[in-house]
N, C-alpha and C positions, 0 to 999 in steps of 0.2 A: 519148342518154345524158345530156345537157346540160341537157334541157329535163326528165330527170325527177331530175337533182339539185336544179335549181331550184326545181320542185315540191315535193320533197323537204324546202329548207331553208326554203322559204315556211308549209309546213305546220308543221311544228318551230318556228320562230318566234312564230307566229298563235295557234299552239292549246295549251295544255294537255294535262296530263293522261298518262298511259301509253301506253289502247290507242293511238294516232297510231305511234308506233316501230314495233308488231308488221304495222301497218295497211298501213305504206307500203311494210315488206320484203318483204310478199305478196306487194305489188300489182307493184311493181320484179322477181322472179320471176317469175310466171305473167301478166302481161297479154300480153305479146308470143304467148304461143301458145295463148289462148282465143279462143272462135268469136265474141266480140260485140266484139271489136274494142281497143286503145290507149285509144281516146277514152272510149268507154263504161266499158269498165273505170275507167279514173282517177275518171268522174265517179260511178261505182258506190263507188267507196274513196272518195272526198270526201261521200259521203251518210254511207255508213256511218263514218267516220270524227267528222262530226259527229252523226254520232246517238250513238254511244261517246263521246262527250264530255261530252253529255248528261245523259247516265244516269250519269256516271261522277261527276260534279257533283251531282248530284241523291242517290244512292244508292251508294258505290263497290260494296257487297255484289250489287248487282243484276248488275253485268258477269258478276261468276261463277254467278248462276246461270241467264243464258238465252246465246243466242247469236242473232248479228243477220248476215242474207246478205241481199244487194243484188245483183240482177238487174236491169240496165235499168231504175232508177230503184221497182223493185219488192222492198219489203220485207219480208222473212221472220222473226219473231222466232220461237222457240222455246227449250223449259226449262220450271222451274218455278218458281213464285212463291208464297208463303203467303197472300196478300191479293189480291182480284177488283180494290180498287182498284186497285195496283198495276199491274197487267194494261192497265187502260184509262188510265193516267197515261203508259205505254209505249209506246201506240198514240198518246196525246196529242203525246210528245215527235217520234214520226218524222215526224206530219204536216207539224209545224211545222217539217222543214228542207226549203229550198229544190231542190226536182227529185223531189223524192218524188212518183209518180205512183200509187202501189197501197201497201197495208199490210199482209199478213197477219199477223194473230196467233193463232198456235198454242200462246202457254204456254197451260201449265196451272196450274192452281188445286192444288197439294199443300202441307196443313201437314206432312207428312212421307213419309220415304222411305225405302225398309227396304234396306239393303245389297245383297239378294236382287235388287231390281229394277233398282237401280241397274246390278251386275254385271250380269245382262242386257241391258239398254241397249249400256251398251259390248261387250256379246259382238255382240246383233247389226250394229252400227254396224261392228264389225271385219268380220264376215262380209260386207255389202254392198259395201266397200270393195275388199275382197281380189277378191270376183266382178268388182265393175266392172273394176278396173285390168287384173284378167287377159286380159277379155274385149276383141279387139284392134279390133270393130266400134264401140267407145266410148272418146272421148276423155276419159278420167276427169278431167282439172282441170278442164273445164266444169260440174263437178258438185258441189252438197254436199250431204251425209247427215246427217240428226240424228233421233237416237231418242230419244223419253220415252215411258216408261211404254210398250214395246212397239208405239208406232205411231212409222211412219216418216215423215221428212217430208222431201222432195228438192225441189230449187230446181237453174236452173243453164237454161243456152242448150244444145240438141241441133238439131245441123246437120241434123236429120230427124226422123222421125214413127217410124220403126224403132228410131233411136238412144233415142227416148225411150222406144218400148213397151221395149228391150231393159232401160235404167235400172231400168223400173218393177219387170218380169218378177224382175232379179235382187232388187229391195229386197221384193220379195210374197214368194218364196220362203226368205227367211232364214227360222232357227229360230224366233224366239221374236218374230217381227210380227204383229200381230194386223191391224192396217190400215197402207195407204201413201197419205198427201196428196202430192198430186204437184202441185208449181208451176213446174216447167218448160216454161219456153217454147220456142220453135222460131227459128232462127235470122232466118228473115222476117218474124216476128211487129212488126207495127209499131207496138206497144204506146205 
């Protein structure tokens, strides 16, 4: 507890900006009971932590509209963006922090977006949610969901090869998915 107040107020001090506060209350929650470990997790928050500082610096409008998850040094952006530059300015900034070993980017290219789909998004995103956590063969904090435009996109450590086809199975079967990117790795994966 000592060593992650310390953490804590190291970060608070050094950095700027907002997302750091929401960043570090997650991580103080849920690292103790996901499958990649204290360590990895911290230094999963310390990535994305500076990537969100980043962008937040550069653009604040852009933190609302993607979201950024950090697996093992492997990052996931998704959302949507009006400008393709923008897209690749994003993928610019996460290379350039230190332990970033993979980048994916799934935003998308949208100048606009009709209420319609957006509520959708969030229906299925709720529906995936509600399956995982119910389903007691998966550890749902080792997971995140994000839906644009009807395709799912999942990240997250699964302490098996079941636990993952079960993630996939529940996010293919929502209502209103049309496809599922799955970046999910395996807990042995020595990425």
């Amino acid at each position: 507890m000592k060593k992650i107040f310390l953490i804590s107020l190291f970060l608070f001090v050094f950095q700027s900006c907002a997302p750091i506060l929401g960043t570090v209350g997650m991580f103080s929650l849920g690292a103790a009971s996901k499958e990649k470990g204290i360590g990895t997790a911290l230094n999963d928050t310390i990535i994305k932590t500076k990537i969100s500082n980043l962008i937040f610096k550069k653009d604040p409008s852009l933190i609302a509209d993607t979201k950024i998850t950090v697996n093992n040094g492997s990052v996931l952006f998704t959302g949507k963006v009006s400008e393709p530059e923008t897209r690749i300015q994003l993928t610019k900034i996460a290379w350039s922090v230190k332990g970033v070993n993979e980048v994916n980017n799934e935003i998308q290219i949208s100048n606009t977006s009709s209420l319609r789909n957006i509520a959708r998004d969030i229906s299925s995103m709720g529906e995936i949610r509600a399956r995982i956590m119910t389903d007691k063969k998966i550890n749902s904090i080792n997971f995140s969901i994000d839906v644009v435009n009807d395709i799912a996109y999942l990240s997250g450590v699964a302490s098996n090869i079941e636990e993952m086809g079960l993630v996939k199975a529940h996010a293919s079967s929502a209502r209103f998915i049309k496809e599922v990117y799955n970046y999910i790795t395996l807990t042995d994966d020595t990425r």
